[in-house]
C-alpha positions in Angstrom: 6.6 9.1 4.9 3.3 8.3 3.4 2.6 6.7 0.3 0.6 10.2 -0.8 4.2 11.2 -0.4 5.9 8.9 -2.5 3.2 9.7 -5.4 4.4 13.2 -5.4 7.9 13.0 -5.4 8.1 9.7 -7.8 5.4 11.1 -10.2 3.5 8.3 -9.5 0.1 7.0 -11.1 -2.7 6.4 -8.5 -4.9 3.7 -10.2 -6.8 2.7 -7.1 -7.2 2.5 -3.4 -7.2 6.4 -2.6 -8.1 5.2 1.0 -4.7 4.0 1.4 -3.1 7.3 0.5 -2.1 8.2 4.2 -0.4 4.8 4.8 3.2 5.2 6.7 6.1 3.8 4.7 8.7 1.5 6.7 10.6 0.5 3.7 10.0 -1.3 0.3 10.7 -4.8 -1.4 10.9 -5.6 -4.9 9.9 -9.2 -6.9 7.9 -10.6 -8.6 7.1 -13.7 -7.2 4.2 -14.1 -5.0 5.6 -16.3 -2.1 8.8 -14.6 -1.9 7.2 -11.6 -1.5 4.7 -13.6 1.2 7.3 -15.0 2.9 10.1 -11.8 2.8 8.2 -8.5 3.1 6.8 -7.2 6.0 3.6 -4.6 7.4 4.0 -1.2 5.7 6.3 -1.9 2.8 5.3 -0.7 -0.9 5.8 -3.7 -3.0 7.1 -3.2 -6.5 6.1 -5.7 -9.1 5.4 -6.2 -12.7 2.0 -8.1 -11.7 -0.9 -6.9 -12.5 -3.3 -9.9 -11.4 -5.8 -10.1 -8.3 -3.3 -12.4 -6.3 -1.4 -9.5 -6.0 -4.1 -8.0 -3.7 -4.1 -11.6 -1.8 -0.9 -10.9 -0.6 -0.7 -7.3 -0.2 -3.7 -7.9 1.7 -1.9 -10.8 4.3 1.3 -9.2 4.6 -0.5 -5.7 5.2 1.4 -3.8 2.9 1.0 -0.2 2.4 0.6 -0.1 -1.6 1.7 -1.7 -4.9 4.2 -0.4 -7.6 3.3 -1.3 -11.0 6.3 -0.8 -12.9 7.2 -0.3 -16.8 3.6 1.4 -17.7 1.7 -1.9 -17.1 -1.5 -1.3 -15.4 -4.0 -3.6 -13.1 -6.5 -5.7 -14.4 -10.2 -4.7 -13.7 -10.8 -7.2 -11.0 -7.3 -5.9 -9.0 -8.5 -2.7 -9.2 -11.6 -3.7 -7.2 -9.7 -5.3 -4.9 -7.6 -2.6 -4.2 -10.1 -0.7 -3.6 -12.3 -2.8 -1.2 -9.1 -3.6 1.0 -8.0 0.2 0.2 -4.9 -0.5 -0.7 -3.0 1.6 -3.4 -2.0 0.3 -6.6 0.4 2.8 -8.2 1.9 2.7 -11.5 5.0 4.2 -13.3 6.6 3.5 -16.9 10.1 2.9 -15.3 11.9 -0.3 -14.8 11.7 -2.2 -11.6 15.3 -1.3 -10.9 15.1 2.1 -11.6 12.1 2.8 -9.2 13.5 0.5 -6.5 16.8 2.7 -6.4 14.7 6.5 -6.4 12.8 4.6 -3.6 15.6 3.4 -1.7 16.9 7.1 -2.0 13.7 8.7 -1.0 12.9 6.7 2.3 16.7 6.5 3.2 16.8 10.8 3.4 
């Protein structure tokens, strides 16, 4: 599954990183704090998170992740957004709750 996949069938927002659209999914991880995610997630995961600052892209960046989840509506700051870009990278967004999206996730890649 690609992340272009998982923008369709989770009606997700593409703010940035279009490049990144044909990424393969192995799987996803959800927090909110940078160096769990740095130390926990691995290549090709979609990271959910309510962060929305350029660090974000730091570590999506080392840990080669396949895109970002913003969750509950909140949206990148103008900086991230660059960033995303540059290391094409998707930042996606949706106005549901970090568990919500985690569990429609879970159940999309675990078909």
């Amino acid at each position: 599954m690609t992340v272009a996949d998982i923008v369709k069938a989770l009606d997700l927002k593409v703010f940035s990183g279009n490049e990144g659209l044909n990424q393969e999914i192995v799987g996803g991880y959800t927090s909110d704090l940078l160096s769990d995610v740095m130390g926990n997630a691995d290549a090709g995961m979609v990271w959910i998170t309510l962060q929305t600052h350029i660090n974000v892209m730091a570590i999506a960046s080392l840990k080669e992740l396949a895109a970002i989840i913003l969750v509950k509506g909140l949206e990148p700051e103008a900086n991230t957004l660059q960033q995303s870009n540059n290391e094409g990278i998707p930042i996606l967004g949706t106005n549901l709750q970090a568990f919500e999206i985690t569990g429609k996730l879970y159940q999309l890649l675990n078909k």
